[in-house]
N, C-alpha and C positions, 0 to 999 in steps of 0.2 A: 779363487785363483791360487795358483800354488807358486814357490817360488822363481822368482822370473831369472835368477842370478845367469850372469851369459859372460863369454868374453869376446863375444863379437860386436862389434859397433854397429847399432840400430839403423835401419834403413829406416828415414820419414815415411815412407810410401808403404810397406807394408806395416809399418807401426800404426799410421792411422787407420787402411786399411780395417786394420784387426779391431781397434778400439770402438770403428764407426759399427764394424758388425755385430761387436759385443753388446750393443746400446740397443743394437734391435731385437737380442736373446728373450726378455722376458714379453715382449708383446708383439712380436712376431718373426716366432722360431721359423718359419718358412723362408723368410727374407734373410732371418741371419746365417742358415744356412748357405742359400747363395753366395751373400755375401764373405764369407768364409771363403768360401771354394776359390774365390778370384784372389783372395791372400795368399792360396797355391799357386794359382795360374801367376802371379807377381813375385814369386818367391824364385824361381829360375832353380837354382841350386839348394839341396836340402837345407835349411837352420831354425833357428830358434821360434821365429813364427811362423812359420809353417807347421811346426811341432803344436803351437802353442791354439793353433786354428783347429787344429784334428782333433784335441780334446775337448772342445767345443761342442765340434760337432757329434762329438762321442754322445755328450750328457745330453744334447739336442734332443737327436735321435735316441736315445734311450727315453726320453722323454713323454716324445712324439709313438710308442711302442714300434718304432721305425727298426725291428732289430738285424734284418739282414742288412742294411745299411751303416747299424752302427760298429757290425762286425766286419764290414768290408773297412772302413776307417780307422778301426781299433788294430788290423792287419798293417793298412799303410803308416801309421805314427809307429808300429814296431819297426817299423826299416830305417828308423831317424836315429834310432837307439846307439846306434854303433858309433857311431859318429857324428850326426847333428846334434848332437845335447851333450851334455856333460855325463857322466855316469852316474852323481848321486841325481842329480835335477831329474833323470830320467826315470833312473831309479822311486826315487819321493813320489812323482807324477805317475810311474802306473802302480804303484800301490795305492796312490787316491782312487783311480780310477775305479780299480776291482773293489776299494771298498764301497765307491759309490753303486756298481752296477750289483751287490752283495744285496742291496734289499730287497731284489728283485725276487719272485716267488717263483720262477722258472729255471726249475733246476739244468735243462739240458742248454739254457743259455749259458748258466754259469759255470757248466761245465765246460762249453766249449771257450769259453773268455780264459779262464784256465788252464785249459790244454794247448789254446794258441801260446797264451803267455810263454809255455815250458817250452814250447817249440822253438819260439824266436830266441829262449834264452841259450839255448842251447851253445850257440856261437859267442853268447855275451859273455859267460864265464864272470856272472854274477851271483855269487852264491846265495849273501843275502835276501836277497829279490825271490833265487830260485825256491831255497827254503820257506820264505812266507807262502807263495802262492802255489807249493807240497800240501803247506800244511791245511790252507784253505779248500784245495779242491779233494783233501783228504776229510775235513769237517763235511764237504759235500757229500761226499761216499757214505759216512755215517752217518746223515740226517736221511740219504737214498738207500739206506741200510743193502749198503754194495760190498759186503764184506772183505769177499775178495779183492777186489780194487782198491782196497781201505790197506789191507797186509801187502798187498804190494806197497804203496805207497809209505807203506809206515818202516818196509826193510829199507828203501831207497834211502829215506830221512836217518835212519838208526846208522845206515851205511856214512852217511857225512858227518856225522860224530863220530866216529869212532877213529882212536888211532892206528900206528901202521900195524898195531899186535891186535887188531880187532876188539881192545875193550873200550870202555865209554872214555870219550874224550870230557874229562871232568870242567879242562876250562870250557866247555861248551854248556854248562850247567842252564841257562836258562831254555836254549834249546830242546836238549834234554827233557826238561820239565813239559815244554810244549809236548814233543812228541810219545811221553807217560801216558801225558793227558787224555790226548789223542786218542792212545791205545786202550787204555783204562774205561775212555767211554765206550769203547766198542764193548769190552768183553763185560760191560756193568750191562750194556746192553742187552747180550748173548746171556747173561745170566751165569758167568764164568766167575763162580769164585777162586776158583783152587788156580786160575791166572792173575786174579786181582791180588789175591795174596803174594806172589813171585814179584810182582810190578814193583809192589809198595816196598819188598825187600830192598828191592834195585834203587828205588827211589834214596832212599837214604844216604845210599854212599855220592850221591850229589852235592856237596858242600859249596858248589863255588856260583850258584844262583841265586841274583837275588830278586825274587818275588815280588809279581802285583799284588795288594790284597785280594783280589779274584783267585790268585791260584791259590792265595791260602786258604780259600771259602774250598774249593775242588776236594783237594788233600783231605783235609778236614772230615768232609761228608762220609767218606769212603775210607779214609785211614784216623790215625791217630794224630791230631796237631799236636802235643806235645813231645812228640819224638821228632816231628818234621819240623817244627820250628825251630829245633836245637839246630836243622841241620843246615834250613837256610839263610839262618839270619835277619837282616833287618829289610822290612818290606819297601818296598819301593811305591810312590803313590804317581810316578810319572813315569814308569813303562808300561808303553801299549802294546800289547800283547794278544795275538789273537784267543788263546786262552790263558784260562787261571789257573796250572796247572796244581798249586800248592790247594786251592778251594775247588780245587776241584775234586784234588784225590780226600779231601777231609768226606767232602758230600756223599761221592762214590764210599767211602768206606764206612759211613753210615747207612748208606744203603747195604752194601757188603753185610752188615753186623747185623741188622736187622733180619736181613733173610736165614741170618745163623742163628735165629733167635737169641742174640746176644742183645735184646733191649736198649741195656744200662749205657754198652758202649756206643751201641748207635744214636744213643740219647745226646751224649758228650761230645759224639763228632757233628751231628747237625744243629747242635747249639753253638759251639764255634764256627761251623762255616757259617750259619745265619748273622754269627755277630762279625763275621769279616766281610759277608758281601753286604752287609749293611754298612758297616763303613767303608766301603769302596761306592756305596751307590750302586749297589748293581740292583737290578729287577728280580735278579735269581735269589733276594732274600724272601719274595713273599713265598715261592715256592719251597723253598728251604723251612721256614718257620711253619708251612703245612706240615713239613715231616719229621717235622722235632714236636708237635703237638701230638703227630701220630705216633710217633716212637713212643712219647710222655701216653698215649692210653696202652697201649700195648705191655708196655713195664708196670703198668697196672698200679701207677703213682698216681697218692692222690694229695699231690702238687700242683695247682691250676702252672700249666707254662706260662702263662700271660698275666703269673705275680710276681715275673721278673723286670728288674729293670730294663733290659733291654729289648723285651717282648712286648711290655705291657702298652707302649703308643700303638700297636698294631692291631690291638685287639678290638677295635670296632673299623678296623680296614673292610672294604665290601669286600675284598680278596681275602680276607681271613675269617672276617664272621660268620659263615657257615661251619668253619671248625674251630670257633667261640664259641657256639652254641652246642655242639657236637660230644665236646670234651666235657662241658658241664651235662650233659645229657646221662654221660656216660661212665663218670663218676659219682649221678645220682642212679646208675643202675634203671634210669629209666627208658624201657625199650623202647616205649610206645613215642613218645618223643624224639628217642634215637631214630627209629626209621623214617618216621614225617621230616626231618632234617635230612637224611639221606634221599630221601624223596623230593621233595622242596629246593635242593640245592642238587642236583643231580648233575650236572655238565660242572658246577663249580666244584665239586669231591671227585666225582667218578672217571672225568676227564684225562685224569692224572692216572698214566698207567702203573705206575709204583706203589701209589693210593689205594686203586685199585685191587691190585695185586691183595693188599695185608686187610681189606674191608670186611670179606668173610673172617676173617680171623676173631675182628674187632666184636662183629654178632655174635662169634660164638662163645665169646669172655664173656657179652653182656647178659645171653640167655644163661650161660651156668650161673652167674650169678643169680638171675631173678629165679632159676630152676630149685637151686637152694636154698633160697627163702622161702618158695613155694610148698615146697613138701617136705621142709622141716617139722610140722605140727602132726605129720600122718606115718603110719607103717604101714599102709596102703594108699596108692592110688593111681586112678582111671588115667592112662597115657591120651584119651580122647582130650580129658581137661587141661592136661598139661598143653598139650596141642593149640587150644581154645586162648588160653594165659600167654603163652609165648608168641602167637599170632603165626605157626608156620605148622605146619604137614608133620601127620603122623610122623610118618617112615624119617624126619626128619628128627622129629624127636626121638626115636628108637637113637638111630643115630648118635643125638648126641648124649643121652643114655648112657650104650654101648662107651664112649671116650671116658664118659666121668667114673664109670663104676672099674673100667681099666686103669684109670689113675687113681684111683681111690681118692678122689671127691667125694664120690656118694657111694655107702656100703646098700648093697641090694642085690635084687636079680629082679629080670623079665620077664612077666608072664603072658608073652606073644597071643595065647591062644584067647587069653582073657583079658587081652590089651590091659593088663595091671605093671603098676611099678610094687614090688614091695621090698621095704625098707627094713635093713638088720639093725635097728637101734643096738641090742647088747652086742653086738660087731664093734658098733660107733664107742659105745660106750668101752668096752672091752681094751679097745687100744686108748684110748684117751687112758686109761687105765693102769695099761704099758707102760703109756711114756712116764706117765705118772712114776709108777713105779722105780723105773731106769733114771729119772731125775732125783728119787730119791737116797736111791742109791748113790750116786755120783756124787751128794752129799753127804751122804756118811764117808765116803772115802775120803773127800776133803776133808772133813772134820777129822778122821785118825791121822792122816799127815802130818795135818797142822799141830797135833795134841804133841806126837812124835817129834816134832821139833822144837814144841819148848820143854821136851821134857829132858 
């Protein structure tokens, strides 16, 4: 029940009315239905419980999956707004409301619960209100990947921050953050970095929010927390916030760095957002600590993640032990183990499209490495075996061949027609030779400096 505050003097008759029907809510929603409805019929003139009946019947019927019913009722409580209720009481009350009809898995419900809302607000000239449920049926666009719908809603939001010169209204700073965030998931989405980077510029000159630890998990993922944290200060552990803007842009900006193959950075921003949404309690830490594990194989550290203090309760989580096993697999270079794990946990790795995305990647580190222990002993040999050893197709192995002897990993060339590898040891040796050489160098130079200055 949400708060009752009123300044109108209780009528006995529909007060009990209401209370008698509430009693019949949990064992029969049929009855209290009715019984509701005549809290209308006794109400005469809009007020407090008539208001207080229609929300009732709201969560009833959402219930009951009664849902053109509960949106003919969710329509008539909007008409009490203006004037039967207080503004905040009204206000508080359908923010409950939309966050209870929110777990619902029917998006064109919650679209149109959202679209009514914005409608009836229209006259109410409730900004707050209007702004939550923007930014709500804006997370809807972006979970319906409605893009368009998404950037309209996202210029509307950008427009009521902003001052009469059109730049960012600073005291609106947590707002602000929400609507980043917003944006930020979209184009992390889309796969837009050269827009994630402009965001995160922007983001900075926001000084006057102060942050859930969710938004500093966000921030975090996708940008740098130690430049954002200078900028917003001390985190707040009691604002509800429909996002985390600050953990959010950390997570985004790990992902950001990772696609740039920037490892190291991405390493740093999903190990802070992991240890923010973990202290916020959010869910988004087990998915976070997957891609701080993943980052950690990628950067090609051989740091187990889960020998940190703040990792290591996690590591026999069922949500994490698949990439427990995974990372030791893969720091012993061991294939054949690596893919039975890939195989064996398949919806628990694979599922995750960001995962996903960097997997191939992950194979193709772990065969060069088994590749180069493989045919280090030889200056020839058979691409059939190589093939056999690596467990994957010819043309595959040419393949990754072709990458290594372009980066010179492996000094050789291809003998296609005789499916042979053969290997330039005095190449290998040759520059090992070089550097040799060039390091010795660099020492003697050091050494007449040094001789030259005490002399």
């Amino acid at each position: 029940e949400y708060s009752e505050d009123s300044n109108s003097e209780p009528n006995v008759d529909l007060e009990n009315q209401y209370y008698n029907s509430k009693a019949l809510k949990e064992d029969d929603p049929k009855a209290a239905l009715s019984s509701f409805q005549k809290v209308l019929e006794l109400e005469g003139e809009k007020g407090e419980w008539g208001f207080k009946a229609l929300k009732q019947m709201i969560k009833i019927n959402f219930k009951l999956t009664n849902f053109p019913e509960m949106m003919n009722r969710y329509k008539q409580l909007l008409t009490y707004i203006r004037s039967a209720v207080t503004r905040n009481y009204s206000e508080k009350s359908i923010n409950s409301i939309l966050d209870y009809i929110s777990t619902s898995k029917q998006m064109d419900l919650l679209q149109e619960f959202y679209e009514t809302t914005l409608e009836a607000l229209k006259d109410a000239k409730n900004d707050r209100l209007w702004f939550k449920t923007n930014t709500k049926l804006g997370k809807l666009y972006l979970e319906r990947e409605e893009y368009g719908k998404l950037q309209k809603i996202l210029r509307q939001l950008h427009q009521s921050c902003q001052t009469d010169d059109g730049e960012d209204d600073l005291k609106k700073g947590t707002q602000l953050l929400e609507i980043y965030a917003l944006e930020i998931q979209m184009y992390t989405a889309q796969k837009n970095n050269k827009k994630l980077k402009a965001l995160y510029e922007q983001s900075l000159h926001i000084k006057s929010a102060i942050p859930h630890p969710l938004i500093m998990g966000v921030i975090r993922g996708k940008f740098g927390l130690e430049r954002v944290g200078s900028c917003h200060g001390k985190i707040s552990r009691t604002e509800n916030v429909l996002f985390s803007p600050v953990l959010f842009f950390t997570e985004c900006g790990g992902k950001m760095h990772l696609r740039e193959g920037e490892f190291e950075k991405a390493h740093t921003d999903f190990f802070e957002a992991f240890k923010n949404y973990d202290e916020s309690g959010s869910p988004r830490r087990t998915t976070c600590l997957k891609y701080l594990v993943l980052a950690n194989m990628l950067m090609k550290s051989g740091i187990n993640p889960f020998d940190s203090q703040e990792a290591k309760p996690y590591k026999n989580d069922p949500e994490i032990l698949a990439m427990t096993n995974l990372v030791s697999a893969y720091q012993n270079n061991d294939i054949t183990e690596f893919e039975k794990i890939l195989k064996t946990n398949h919806s628990n790795i694979m599922d995750d499209p960001f995962i996903r995305e960097h997997i191939e990647e992950l194979l193709r580190n772990i065969r060069t490495q088994v590749l180069i222990k493989l045919i280090k002993p030889y200056t020839r040999i058979h691409i059939p075996f190589i093939s056999k050893e690596l467990n994957i197709d010819v043309a595959d192995v040419e393949s990754l061949l072709v990458q290594c002897i372009l980066d010179n990993t492996i000094h050789g060339r291809i003998d296609q027609v005789n499916q042979l590898l053969e290997l330039d040891h005095q190449k290998r040796g040759g520059a090992r030779y070089t550097a040799l050489d060039k390091w010795t160098n660099q020492l003697n130079s050091l050494n007449q400096a040094v001789v030259s200055k005490l002399a």
